[in-house]
N, C-alpha and C positions, 0 to 999 in steps of 0.2 A: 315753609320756605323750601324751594326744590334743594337738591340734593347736586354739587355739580364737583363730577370727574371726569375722565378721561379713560377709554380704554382701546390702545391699540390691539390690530389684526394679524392674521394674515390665513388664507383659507386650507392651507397643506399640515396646519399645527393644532394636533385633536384639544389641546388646553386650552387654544385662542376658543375653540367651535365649543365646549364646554362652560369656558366665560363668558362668552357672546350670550348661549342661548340663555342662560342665566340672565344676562343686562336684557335680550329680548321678552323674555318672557314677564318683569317686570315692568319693561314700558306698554307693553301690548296690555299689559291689568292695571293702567293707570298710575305707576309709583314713579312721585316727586322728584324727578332725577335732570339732570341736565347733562346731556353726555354727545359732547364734540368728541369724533372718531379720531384718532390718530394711524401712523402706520411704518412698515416697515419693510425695507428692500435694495436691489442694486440699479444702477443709472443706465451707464455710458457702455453696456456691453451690449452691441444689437444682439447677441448672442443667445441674453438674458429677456430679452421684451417678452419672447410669449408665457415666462415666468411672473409677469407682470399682469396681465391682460385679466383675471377675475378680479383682481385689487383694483385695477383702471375703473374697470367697470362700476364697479360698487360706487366708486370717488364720484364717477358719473351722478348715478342715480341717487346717491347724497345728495350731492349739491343741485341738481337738475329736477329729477324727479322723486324729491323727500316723499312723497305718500308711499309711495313705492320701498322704499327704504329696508323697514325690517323683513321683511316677506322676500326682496332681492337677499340680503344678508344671512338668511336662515336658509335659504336655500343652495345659494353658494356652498355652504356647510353641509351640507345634508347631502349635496350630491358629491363631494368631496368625497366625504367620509362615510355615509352610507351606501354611497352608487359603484362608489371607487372611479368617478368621472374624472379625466382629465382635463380640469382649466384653464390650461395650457393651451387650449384647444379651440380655436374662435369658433367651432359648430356647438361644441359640449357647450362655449360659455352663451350663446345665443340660445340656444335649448332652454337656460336655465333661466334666463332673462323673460322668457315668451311664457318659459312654465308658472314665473312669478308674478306676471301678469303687466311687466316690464316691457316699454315700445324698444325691441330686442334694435331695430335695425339703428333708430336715434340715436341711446348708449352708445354703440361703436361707431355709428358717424364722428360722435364726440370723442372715442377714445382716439379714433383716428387724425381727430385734430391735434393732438400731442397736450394738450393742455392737461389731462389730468397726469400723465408722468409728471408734469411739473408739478402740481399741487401735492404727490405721491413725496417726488423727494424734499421741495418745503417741510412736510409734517415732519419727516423722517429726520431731516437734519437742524428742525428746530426740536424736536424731542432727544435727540442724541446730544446735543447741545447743551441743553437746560436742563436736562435730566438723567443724563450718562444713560439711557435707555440703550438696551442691546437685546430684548428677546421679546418676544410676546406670550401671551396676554401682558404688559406692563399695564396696573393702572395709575394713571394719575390724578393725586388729589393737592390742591395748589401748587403748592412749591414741594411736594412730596410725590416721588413715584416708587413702585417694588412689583416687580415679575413676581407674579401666582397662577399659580399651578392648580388648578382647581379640578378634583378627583370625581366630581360626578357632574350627572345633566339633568333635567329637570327630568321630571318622574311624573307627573302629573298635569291637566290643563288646572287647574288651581297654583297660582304663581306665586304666593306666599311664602313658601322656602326660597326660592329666587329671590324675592323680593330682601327676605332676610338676610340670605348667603352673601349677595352682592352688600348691601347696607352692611354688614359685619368686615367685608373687606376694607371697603370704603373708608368707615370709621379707622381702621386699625391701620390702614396705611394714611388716611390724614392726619392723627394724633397720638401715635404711638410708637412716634422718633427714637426712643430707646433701646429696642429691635431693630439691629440692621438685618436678621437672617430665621428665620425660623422652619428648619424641614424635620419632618419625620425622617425616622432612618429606617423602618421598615413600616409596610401598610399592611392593616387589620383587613382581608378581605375576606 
């Protein structure tokens, strides 16, 4: 039986791009999971949209062109945080769409249609709603959700620790209501 949470985004938060490639690299090697993205942001400031526009995107090529999905997502990330690209940026985030193999120009026709802002703040204010969410990575498992912070990225194309890492979260925030908080207070590095 798959495996089904939730884990919101956002592509500027190295822990989101840490969690993700984790949940990426598990479904790319086949593990039982069922995972509806969630997310997180501001609406009604035109001041704020092009702070919006890698998130737009992605919602896009979610719902529009799912094959495309992790490869759009892992890339988002990587130019982020590897490139130091700004996605803020409609050339940077078209680049990144074209380089994932994403029809760059379709996604932003759609972003352009305003429709995934809306689908952007549904998720946001049904997850702040039902789950007091406030940061990302949040995963959600049923009726449980808990921000984790997760200290490494995958190391290897063998996804097996991902696949573990992720399934140890998952379990611990679906069934292990007894801990509301658990942080280190310094890291072994």
């Amino acid at each position: 039986m798959a495996r089904s949470f939730a884990v919101n985004w956002d592509y500027r938060c190295p822990f989101a791009r840490n969690a993700h490639e984790h949940v990426v690299a598990g479904l790319r090697a086949g593990a039982e999971w069922d995972v509806p993205e969630g997310a997180i942001a501001v609406w009604d400031d035109p001041g704020k949209g092009r702070d919006l526009l890698a998130m737009e995107a992605a919602l896009v090529v979610r719902d529009r062109f799912p094959e495309r999905f992790l490869d759009v997502h892992a890339a988002l990330f990587s130019a982020r945080h590897d490139e130091g690209r700004d996605l803020r940026e409609r050339d940077v985030v078209h680049g990144v769409l074209v380089e994932a193999g994403a029809d760059a120009d379709a996604v932003l026709r759609e972003v352009d249609d305003g429709w995934p802002l809306e689908t952007f703040r549904k998720a946001h204010e049904s997850a702040a709603a039902e789950h007091d969410v406030w940061g990302v990575p949040t995963f959600t498992v049923g009726n449980r959700a808990a921000f984790v912070r997760l200290m490494t990225r995958p190391g290897s194309d063998d996804a097996t620790s991902s696949i573990d890492l992720v399934e140890r979260v998952v379990d611990a925030v679906g069934s292990w209501s007894e801990v509301n908080e658990l942080k280190h207070t310094s890291l072994a590095r």
